[in-house]
SESERO-905012 format. One line per 4 residues: number of its first residue (from 1); their letters; for each residue x, y, z of N, C-alpha, C. Coordinates in steps of 0.001 Angstrom, whole numbers, plus 500000, padded with zeros to 6 digits. Layout:
NUM) A) X,Y,Z,X,Y,Z,X,Y,Z  ...
END
This chain:
1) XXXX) 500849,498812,500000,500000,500000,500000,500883,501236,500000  500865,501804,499219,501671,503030,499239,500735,504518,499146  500837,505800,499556,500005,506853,499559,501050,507736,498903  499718,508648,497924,501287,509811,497167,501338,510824,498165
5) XXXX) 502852,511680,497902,502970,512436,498771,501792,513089,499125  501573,514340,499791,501300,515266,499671,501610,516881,499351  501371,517647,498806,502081,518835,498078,502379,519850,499136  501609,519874,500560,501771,520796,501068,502496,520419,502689
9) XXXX) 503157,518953,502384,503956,518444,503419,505010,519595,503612  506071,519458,504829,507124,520026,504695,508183,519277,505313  509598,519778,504996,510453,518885,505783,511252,520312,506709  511270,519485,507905,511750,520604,509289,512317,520001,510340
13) XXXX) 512891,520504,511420,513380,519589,512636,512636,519520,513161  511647,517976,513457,510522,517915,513869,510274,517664,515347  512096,517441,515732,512126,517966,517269,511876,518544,517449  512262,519873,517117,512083,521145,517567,510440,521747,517743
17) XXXX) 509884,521149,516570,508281,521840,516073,507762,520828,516987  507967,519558,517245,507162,518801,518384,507465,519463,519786  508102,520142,519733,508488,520720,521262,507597,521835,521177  507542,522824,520432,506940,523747,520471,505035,523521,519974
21) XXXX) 505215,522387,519922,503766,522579,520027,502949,521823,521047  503805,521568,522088,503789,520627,523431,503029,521733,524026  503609,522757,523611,502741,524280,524370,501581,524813,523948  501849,524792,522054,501021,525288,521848,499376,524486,522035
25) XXXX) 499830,523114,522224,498431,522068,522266,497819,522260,523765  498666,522795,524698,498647,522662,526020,498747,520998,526446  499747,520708,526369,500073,518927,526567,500114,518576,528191  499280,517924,528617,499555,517899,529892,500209,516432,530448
29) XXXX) 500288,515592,529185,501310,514312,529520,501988,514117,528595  503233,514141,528351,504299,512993,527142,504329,511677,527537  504434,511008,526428,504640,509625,527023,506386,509363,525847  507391,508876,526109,508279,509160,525393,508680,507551,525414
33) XXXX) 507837,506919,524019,507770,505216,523824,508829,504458,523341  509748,504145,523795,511456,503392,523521,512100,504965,523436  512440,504872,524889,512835,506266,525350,514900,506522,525569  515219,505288,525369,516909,504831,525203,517467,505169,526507
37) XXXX) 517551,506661,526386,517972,507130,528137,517608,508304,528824  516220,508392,528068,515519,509589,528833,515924,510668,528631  517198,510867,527709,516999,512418,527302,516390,513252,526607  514901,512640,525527,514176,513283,525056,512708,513624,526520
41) XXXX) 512515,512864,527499,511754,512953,528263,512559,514026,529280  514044,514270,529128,514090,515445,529490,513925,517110,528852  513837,516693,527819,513186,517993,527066,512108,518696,527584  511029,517220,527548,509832,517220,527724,509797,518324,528834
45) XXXX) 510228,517512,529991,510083,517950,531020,510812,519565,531102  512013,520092,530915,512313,521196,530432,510901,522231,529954  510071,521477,528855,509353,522471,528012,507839,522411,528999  507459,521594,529825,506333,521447,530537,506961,521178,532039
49) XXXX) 507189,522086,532709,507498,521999,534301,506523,521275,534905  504998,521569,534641,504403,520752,535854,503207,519503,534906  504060,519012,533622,503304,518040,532821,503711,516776,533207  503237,515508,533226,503381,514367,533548,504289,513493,532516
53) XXXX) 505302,513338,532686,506505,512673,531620,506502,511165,532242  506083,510573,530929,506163,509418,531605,507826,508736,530425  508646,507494,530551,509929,507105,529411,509768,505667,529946  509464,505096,528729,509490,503743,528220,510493,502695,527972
57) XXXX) 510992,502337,528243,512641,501535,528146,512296,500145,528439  512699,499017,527080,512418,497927,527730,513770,496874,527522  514949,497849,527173,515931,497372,526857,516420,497084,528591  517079,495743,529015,517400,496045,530259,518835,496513,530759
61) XXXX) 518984,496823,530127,520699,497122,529417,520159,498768,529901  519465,499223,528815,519324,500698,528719,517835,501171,529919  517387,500537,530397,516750,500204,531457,517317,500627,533116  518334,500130,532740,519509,499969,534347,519729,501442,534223
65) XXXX) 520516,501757,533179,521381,503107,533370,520011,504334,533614  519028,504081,533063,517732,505349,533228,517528,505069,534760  517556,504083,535155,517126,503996,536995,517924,504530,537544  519063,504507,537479,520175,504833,537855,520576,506261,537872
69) XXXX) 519676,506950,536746,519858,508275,536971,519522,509218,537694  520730,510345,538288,519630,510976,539302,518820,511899,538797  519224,512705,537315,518444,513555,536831,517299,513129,536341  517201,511871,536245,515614,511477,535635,514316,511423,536738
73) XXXX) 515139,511231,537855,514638,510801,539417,514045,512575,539770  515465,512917,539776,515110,514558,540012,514037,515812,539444  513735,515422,537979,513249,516054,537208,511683,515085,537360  511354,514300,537874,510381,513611,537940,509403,513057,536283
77) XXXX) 510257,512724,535783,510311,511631,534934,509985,509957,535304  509183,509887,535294,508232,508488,535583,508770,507208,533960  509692,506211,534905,510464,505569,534042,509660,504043,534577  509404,503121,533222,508801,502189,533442,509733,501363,532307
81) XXXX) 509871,500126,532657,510759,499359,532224,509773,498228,530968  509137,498828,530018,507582,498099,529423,507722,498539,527839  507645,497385,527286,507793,497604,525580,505874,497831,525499  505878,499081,524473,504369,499322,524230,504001,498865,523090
85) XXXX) 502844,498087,522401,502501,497663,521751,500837,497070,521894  500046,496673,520786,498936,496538,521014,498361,495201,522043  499299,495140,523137,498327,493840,523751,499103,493921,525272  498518,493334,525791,499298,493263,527505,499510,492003,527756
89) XXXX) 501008,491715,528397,501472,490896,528787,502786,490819,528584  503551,489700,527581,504802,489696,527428,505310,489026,526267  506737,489249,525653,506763,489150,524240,508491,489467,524382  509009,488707,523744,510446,488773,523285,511169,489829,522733
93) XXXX) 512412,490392,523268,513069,491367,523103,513755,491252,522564  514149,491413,521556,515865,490761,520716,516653,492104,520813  517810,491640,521453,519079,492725,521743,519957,493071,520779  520546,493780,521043,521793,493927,520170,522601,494642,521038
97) XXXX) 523847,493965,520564,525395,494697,521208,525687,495434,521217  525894,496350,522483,525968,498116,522004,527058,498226,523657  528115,498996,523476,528776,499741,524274,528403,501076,524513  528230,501582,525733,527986,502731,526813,527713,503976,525645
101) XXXX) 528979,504015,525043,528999,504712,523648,528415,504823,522522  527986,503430,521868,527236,503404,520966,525733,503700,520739  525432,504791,521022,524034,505075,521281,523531,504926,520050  523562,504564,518936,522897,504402,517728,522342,502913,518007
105) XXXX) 523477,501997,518418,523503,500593,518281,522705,499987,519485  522449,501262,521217,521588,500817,522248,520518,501294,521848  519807,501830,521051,518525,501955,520391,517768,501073,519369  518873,499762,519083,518611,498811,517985,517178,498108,518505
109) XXXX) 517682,497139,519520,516614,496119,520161,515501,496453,519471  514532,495564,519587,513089,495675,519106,512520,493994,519062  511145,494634,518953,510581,493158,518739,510601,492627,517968  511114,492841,516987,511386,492093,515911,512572,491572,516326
113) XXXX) 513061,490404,515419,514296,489618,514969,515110,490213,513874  515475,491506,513983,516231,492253,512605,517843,491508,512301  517209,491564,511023,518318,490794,510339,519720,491640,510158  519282,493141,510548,520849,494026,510447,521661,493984,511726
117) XXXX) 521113,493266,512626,521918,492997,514064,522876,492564,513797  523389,491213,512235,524092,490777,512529,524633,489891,513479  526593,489930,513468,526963,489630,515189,526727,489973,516367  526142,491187,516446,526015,491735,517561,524377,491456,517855
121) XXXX) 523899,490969,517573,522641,490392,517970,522981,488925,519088  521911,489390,520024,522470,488604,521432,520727,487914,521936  520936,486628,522669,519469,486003,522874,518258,487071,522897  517337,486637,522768,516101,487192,523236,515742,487507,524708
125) XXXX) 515362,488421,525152,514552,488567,526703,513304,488875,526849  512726,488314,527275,511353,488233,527685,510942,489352,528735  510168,490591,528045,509745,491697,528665,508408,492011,528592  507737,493092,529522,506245,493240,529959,505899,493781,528444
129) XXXX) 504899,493775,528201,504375,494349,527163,503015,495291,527353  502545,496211,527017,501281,496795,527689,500871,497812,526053  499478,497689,526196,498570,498744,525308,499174,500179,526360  499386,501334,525356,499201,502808,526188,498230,503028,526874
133) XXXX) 496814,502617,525996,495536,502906,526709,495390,502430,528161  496253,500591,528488,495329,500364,529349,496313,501077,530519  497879,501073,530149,498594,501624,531249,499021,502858,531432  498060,503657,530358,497886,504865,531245,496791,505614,531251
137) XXXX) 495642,504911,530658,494237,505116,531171,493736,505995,531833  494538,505589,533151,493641,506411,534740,494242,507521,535096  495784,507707,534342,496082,508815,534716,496083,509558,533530  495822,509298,532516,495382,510050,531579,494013,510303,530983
141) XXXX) 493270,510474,532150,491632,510429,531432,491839,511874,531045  490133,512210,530308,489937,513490,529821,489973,514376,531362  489926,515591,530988,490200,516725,530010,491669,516460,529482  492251,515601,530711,493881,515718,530430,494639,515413,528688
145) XXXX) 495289,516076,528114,495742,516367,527011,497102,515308,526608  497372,514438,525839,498379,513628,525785,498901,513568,524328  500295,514024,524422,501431,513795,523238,502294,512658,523363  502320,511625,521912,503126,510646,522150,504338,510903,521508
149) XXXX) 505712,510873,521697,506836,510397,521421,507255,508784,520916  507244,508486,519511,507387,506753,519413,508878,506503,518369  509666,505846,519379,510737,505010,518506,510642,503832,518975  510089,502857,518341,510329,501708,518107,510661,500413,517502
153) XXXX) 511391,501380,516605,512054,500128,515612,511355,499228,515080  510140,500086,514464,509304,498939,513227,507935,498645,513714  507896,499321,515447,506627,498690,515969,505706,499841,516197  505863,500792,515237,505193,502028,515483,503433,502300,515939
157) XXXX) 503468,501151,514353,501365,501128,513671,501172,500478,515324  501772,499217,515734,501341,498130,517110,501031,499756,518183  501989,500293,518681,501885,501310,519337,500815,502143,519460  500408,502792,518281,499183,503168,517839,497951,502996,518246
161) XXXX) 498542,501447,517777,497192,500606,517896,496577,500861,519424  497555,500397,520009,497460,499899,521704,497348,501426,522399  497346,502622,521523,496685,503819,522149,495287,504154,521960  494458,503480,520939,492946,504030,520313,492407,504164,521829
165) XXXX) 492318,503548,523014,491337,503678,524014,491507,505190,524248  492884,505827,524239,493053,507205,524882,493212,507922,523318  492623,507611,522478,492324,508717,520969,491679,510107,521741  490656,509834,522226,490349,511382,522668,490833,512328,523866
169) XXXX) 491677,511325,523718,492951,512512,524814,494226,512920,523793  494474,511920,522632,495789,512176,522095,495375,513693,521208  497038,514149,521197,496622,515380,520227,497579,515812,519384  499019,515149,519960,500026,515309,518937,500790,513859,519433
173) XXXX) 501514,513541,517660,502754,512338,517677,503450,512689,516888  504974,512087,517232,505922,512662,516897,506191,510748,516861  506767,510582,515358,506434,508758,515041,507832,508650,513916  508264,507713,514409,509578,507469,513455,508920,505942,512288
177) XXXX) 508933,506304,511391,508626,505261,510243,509562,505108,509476  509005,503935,508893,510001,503314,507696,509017,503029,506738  509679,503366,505077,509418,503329,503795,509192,502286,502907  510692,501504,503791,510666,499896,503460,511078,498923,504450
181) XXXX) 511112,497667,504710,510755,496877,505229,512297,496773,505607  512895,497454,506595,514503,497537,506823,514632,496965,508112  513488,496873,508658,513964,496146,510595,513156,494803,510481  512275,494297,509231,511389,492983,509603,510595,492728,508617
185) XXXX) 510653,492033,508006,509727,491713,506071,508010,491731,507031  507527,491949,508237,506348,491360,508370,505823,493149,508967  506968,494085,509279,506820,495616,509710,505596,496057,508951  504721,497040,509422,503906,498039,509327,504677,499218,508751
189) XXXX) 504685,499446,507395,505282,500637,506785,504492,501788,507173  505191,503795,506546,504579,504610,506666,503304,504851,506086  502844,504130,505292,501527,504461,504754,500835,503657,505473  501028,502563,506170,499922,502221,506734,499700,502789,508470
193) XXXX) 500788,503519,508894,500984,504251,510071,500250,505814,509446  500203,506175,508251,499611,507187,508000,498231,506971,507691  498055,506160,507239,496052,506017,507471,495976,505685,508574  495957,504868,509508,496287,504602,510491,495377,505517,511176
197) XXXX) 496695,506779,511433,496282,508211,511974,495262,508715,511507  495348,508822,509945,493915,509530,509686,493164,509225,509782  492767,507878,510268,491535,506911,510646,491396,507376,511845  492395,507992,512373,491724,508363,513972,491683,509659,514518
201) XXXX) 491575,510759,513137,491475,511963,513150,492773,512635,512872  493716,511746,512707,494870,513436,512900,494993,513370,511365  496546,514389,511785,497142,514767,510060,498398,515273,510468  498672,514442,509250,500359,514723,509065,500485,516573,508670
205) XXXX) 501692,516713,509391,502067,518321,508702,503015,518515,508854  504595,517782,509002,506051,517482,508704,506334,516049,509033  507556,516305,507964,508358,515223,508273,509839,516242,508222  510858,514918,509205,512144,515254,508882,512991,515033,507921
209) XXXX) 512864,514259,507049,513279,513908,505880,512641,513836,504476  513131,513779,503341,511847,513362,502412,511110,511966,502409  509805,512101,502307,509174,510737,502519,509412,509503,501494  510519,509551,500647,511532,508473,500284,512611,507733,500939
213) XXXX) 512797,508220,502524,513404,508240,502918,513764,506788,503572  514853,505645,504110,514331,504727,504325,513600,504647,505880  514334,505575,506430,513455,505731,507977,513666,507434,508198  512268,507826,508951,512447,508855,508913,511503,509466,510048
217) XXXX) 511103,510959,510700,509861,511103,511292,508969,511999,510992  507680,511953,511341,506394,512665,511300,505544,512862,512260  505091,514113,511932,504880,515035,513540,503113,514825,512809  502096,514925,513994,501197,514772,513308,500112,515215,514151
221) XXXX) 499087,515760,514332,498398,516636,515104,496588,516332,515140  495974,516290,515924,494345,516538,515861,494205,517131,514837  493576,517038,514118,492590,517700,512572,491489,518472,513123  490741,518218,514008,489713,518999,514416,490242,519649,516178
225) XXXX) 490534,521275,515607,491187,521647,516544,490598,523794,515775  490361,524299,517248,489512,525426,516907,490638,526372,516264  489831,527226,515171,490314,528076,514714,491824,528448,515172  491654,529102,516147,493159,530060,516443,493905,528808,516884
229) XXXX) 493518,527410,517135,494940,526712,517665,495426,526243,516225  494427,526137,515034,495070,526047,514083,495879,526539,513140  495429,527956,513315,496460,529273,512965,497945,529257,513757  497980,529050,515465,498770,528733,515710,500126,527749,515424
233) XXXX) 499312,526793,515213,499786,525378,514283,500518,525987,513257  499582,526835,512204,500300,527035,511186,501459,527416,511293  501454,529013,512088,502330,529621,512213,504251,528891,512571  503310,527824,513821,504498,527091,514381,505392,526380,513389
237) XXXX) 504482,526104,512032,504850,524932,511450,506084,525960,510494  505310,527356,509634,505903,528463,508974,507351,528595,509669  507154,528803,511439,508692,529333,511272,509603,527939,511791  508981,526580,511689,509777,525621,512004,510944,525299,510335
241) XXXX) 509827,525383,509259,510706,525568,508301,511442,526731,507271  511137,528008,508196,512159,528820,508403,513502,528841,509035  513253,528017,509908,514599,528184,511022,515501,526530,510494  514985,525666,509381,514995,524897,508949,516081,525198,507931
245) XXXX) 515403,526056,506907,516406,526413,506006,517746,527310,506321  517499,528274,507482,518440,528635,507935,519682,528198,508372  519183,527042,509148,520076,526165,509433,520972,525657,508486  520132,525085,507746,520653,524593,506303,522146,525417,505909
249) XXXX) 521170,526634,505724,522752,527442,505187,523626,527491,506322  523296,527830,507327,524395,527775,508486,525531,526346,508395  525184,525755,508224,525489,524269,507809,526650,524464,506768  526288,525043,505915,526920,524832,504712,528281,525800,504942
253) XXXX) 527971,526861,505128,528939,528027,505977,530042,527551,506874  529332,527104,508221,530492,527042,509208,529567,525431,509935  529976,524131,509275,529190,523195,509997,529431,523195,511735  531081,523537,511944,531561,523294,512925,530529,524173,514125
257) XXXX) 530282,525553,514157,529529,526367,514468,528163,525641,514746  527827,524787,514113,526094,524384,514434,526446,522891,515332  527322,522179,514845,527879,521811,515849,527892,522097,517565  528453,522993,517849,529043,523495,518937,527954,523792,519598
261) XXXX) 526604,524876,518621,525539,525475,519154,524494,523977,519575  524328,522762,518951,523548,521998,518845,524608,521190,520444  525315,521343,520362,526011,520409,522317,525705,521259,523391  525799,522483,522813,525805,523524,524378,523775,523252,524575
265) XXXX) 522855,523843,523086,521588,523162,523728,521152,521848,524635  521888,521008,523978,521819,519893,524599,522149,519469,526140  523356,520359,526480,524112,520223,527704,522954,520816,528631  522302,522133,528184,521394,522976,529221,520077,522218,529228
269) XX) 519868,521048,529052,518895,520442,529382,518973,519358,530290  520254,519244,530276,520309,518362,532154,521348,518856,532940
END
């Protein structure tokens, strides 16, 4: 199943525009789903002082070191050790070999059996599994407002899925997809993570890459949302790929410079 683009997509740092519209939605929970080590749930928390951050980790590897932290403890970041997907109970983890350092390679794991693990693919572990809806239900009933954060390495649409109970609380996702079938021949591609959504009201309105891309993300928002929050929206979206292209050239100029500016942001968030 494939969907054609759309003409009035854009491509932007969809970090950035998912952050800023954490505010503009008034978000009163993140949930940040294969969360590695909690430094995007420290954003969160950064951009919403008194919002409910919950970080997902079911790697037990990358599990240990988030408990272990005191800034996650400190900042009150609610860390649960639970792969999300559409069903409750438990389901096999396949690892992969990753040193302290390799943060590309401690983000691999997934439920799938990916064939790019290679050597460094290590037994399976048997971890909790839970729908969003049912485990966070009670603390996310209405009025309360909920944005999801999802990396999960192929298990995006499952994720989804296992949120429909809390659809009328969700209001923004920020969803990493794939184009082609690169973590599991049996994966849920982006078009079917994009009807998906529109089956449950939202709409895409960036991605970070072009949607040829083989993995990539998309920020995606309530469709039925009043006048001025949609103007807002717009606006947010206008100067996300303003500051987009800017970059761009900054890039091209002095990379080292965006560099430097992109560690020191990073540093002032823990």
């Amino acid at each position: 199943m494939r969907l054609e683009p759309r003409a009035n997509f854009v491509v932007v740092n969809t970090r950035r525009l998912f952050g800023t519209l954490l505010r503009t939605l008034r978000i009163g929970a993140v949930c940040d789903v294969g969360s590695l080590d909690g430094a995007e749930a420290l954003t969160f928390r950064a951009l919403l002082p008194e919002a409910a951050i919950y970080a997902l980790e079911p790697n037990p590897d990358n599990l240990r070191r988030m408990r272990a932290d005191a800034v996650l403890l400190e900042r009150r970041v609610e860390v649960m050790g639970i792969a999300a997907t559409n069903f409750d109970g438990e389901a096999d983890l396949f690892l992969v070999d990753a040193h302290a350092s390799e943060h590309t390679r401690r983000g691999m794991s997934s439920l799938y059996a990916r064939p790019d693990a290679g050597a460094g693919a290590r037994a399976a572990v048997r971890v909790r599994t839970a729908r969003l809806d049912t485990l966070l239900g009670r603390e996310c009933a209405a009025p309360l407002r909920v944005a999801l954060w999802i990396d999960t390495e192929g298990k995006a649409y499952e994720v989804i899925e296992g949120a429909a109970g809390l659809a009328r609380q969700l209001y923004l996702l920020h969803v990493e997809v794939e184009s082609a079938p690169c973590i599991d021949a049996a994966q849920k591609l982006y078009p079917d993570v994009r009807t998906l959504l529109e089956g449950m009201g939202f709409e895409e309105i960036a991605t970070d890459q072009v949607r040829t891309s083989t993995q990539f993300n998309a920020v995606f928002v309530r469709g039925t949302q009043p006048m001025l929050v949609r103007m807002s929206v717009a606006i947010a979206l206008v100067r996300a790929r303003a500051r987009w292209l800017l970059v761009g050239a900054a890039r091209a100029l002095c990379p080292a410079c965006v560099r430097r500016y992109h560690a020191w942001r990073v540093s002032t968030l823990r």
